[in-house]
C-alpha positions as a printed NumPy array, in Angstrom:
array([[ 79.564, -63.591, -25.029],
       [ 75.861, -64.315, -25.53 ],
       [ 75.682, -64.443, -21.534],
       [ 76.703, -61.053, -21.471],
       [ 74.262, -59.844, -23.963],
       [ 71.393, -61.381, -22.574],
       [ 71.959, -60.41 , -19.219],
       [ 72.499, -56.686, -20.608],
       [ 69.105, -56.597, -22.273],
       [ 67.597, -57.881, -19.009],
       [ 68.761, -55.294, -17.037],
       [ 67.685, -52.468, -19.694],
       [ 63.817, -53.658, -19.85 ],
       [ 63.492, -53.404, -15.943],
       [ 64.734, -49.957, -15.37 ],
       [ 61.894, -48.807, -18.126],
       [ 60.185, -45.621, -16.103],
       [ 56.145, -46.631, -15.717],
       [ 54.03 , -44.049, -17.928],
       [ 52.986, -41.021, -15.867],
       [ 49.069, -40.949, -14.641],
       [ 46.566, -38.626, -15.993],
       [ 45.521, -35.961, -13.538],
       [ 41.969, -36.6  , -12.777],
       [ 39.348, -33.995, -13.693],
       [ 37.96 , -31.206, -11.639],
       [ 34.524, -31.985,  -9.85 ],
       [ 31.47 , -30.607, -11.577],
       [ 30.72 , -26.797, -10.343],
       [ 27.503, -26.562,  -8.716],
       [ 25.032, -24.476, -10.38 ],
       [ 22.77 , -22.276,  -8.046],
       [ 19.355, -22.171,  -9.185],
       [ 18.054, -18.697, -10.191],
       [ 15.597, -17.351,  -7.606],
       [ 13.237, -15.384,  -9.223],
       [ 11.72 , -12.082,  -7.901],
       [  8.302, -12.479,  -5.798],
       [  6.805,  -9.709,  -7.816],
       [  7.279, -11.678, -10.756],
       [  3.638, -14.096, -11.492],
       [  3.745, -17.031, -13.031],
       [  7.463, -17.435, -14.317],
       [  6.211, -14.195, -16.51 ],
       [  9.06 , -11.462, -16.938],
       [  7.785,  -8.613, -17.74 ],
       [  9.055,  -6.636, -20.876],
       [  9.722,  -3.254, -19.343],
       [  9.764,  -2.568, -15.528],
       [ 10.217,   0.431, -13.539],
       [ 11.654,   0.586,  -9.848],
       [ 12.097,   2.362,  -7.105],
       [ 14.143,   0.769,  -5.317],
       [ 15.001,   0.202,  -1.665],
       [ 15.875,   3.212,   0.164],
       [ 14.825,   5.616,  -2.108],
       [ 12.348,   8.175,  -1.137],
       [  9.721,   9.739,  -3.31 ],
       [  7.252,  12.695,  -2.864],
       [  5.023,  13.18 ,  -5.498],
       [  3.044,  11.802,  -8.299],
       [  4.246,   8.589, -10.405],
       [  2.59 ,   8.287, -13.786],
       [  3.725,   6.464, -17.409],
       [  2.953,   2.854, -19.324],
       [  5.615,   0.73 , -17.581],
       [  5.004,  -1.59 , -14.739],
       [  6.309,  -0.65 , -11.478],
       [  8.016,  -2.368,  -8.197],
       [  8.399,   0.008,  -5.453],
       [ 10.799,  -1.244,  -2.981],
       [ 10.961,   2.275,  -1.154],
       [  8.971,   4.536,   0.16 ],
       [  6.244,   6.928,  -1.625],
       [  4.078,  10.091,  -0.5  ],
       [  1.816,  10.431,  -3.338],
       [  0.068,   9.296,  -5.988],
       [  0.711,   6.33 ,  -8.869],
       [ -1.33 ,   6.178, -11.42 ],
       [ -0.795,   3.749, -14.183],
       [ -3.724,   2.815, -15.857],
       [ -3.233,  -0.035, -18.04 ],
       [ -0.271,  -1.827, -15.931],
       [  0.675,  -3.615, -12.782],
       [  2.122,  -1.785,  -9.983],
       [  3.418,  -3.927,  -7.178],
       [  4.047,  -2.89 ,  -3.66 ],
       [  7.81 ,  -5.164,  -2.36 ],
       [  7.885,  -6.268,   1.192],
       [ 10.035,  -3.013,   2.331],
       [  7.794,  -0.588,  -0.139],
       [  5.404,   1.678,   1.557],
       [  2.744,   4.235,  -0.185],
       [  0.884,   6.834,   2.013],
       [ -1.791,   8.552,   0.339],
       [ -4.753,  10.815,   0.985],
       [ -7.338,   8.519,   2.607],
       [ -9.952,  11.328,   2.99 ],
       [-11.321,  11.214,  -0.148],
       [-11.862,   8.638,  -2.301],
       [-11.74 ,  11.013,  -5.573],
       [ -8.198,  10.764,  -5.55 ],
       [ -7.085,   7.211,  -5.025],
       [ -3.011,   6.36 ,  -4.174],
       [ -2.98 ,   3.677,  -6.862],
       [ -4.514,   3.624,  -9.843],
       [ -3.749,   0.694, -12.067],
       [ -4.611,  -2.759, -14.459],
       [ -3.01 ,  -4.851, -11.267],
       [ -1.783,  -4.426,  -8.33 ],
       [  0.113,  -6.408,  -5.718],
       [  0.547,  -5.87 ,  -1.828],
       [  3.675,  -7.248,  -0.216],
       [  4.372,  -4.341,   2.049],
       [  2.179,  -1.162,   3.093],
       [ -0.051,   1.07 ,   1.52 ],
       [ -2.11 ,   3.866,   3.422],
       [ -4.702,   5.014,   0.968],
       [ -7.528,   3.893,  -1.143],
       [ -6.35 ,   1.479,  -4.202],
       [ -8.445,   1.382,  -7.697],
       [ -7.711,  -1.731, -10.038],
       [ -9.526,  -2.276, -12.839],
       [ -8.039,  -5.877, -13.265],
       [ -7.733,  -7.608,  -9.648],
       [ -6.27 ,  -6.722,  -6.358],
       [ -3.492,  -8.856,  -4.378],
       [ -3.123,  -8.746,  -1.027],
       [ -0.131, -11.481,   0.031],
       [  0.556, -12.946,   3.181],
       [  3.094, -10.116,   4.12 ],
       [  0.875,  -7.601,   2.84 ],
       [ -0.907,  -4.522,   4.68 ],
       [ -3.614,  -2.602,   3.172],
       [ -5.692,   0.767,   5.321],
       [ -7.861,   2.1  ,   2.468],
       [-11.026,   1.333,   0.545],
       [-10.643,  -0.375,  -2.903],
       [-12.083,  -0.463,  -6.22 ],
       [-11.592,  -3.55 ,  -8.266],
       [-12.613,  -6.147, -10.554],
       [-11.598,  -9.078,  -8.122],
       [ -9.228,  -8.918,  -4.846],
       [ -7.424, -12.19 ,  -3.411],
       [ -6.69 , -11.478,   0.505],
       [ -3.868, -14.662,   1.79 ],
       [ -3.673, -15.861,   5.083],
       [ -1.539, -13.459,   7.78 ],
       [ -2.263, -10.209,   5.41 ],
       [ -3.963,  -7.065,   7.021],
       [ -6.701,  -5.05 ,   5.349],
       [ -8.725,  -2.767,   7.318],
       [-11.144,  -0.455,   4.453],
       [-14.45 ,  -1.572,   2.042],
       [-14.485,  -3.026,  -0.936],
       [-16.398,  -1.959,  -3.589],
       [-16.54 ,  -4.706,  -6.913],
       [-17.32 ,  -3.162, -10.244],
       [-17.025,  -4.807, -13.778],
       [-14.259,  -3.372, -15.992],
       [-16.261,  -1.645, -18.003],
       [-17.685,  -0.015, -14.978],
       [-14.237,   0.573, -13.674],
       [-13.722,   3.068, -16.676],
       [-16.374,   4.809, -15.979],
       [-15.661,   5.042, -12.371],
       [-12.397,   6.317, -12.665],
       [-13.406,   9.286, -15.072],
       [-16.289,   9.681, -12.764],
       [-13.459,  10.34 ,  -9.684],
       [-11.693,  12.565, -12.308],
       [-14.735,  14.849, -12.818],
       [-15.586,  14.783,  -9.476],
       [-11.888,  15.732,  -8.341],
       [-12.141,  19.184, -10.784],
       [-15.601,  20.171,  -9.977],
       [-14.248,  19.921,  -6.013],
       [-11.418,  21.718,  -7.027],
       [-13.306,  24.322,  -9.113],
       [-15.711,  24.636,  -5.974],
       [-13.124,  25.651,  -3.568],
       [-11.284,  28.437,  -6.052],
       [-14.707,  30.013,  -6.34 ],
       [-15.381,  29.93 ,  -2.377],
       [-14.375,  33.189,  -0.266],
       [-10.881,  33.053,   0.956],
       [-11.237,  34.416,   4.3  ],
       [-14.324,  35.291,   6.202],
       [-13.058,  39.27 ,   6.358],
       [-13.612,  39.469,   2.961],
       [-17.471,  39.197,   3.68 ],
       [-17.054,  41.786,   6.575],
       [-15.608,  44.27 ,   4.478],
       [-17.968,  43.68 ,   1.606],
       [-20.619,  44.975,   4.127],
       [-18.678,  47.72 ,   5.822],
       [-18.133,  49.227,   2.039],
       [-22.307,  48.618,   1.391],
       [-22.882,  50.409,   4.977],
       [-20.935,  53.519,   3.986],
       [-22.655,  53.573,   0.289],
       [-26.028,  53.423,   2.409],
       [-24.713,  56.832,   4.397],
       [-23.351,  58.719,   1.56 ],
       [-26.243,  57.791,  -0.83 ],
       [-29.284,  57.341,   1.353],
       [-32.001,  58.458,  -1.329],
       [-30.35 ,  56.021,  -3.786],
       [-30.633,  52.935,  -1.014],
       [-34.301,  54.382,  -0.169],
       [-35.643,  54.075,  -3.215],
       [-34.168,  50.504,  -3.926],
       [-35.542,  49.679,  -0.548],
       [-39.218,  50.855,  -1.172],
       [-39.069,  49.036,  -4.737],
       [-38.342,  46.252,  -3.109]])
């Protein structure tokens, strides 16, 4: 009898399942790290950015108190005074290059990465990067020109306070040209028929011209 009840016990301890294994954990997720923009200096963010963005097209004038990226492409005029405006590697701004009264850009900063045809004021400092390509005089503070960028123009340094008075100098001179060609003669008939009209008044009124004539 006490055979039999050891031997049972025995037998019930070995067939005892083994605990089940914990599943092991999941490996670590990499973490990309975050890339930021090229237009952003410095680690700075800036607090309130405009864009126009890649593949956009613009014709026309671009003014307000935010700073600007243009990724596309412009025909006109920026002009924000008192902020940066950079120029991304597929942005392009064509402006009048004629005349140097109405510049493309007119900002605090500015920063080349792709083209710009037309002259650039900055009353800050001018970037030109690597990528960069620049045809147009420019107006600045200070200008940084890296290795592989293009710039074909002059440059003309002024202090900041002389910047200000440059740029309303550019703004006078842009109204006084403007006021100069409303007052001009439109077409060159206009003179011709001023002096057929004089001709006929000499004809009908020849005492009246004679006597001018022998005041004279």
């Amino acid at each position: 009898m006490w055979k039999s009840i050891q031997s049972s016990g025995y037998s019930r301890s070995q067939t005892r399942s083994a605990p089940t294994p914990e599943p092991p954990a999941p490996p670590p997720v990499p973490v990309k790290p975050v890339i930021e923009p090229a237009h952003i200096a410095n680690g700075a963010i800036p607090a309130a950015q405009s864009v126009l963005g890649k593949g956009l097209k613009f014709k026309g004038t671009i003014t307000g108190t935010d700073t600007l990226y243009v990724d596309g492409i412009l025909d006109g005029t920026i002009s924000i005074p008192t902020q940066r405006v950079t120029i991304g590697q597929n942005g392009h701004v064509q402006g009048n290059m004629t005349t140097s009264m109405n510049p493309c850009i007119t900002a605090s900063e500015i920063v080349v990465m792709g083209k710009v045809t037309g002259n650039i004021v900055a009353s800050d400092r001018v970037e030109i990067r690597a990528e960069g390509l620049v045809m147009g005089d420019v107006v600045t503070h200070r200008i940084s020109i890296a290795d592989g960028a293009f710039f074909r123009g002059e440059v003309d340094f002024r202090k900041p306070e002389a910047m200000r008075e440059a740029v309303g100098a550019r703004a006078a001179e842009g109204q006084e040209a403007s006021r100069t060609l409303k007052e001009a003669p439109a077409k060159p008939e206009d003179a011709i028929a001023e002096g057929l009209v004089l001709a006929q008044q000499a004809e009908e009124e020849p005492d009246t011209f004679a006597s001018e004539e022998g005041g004279v």
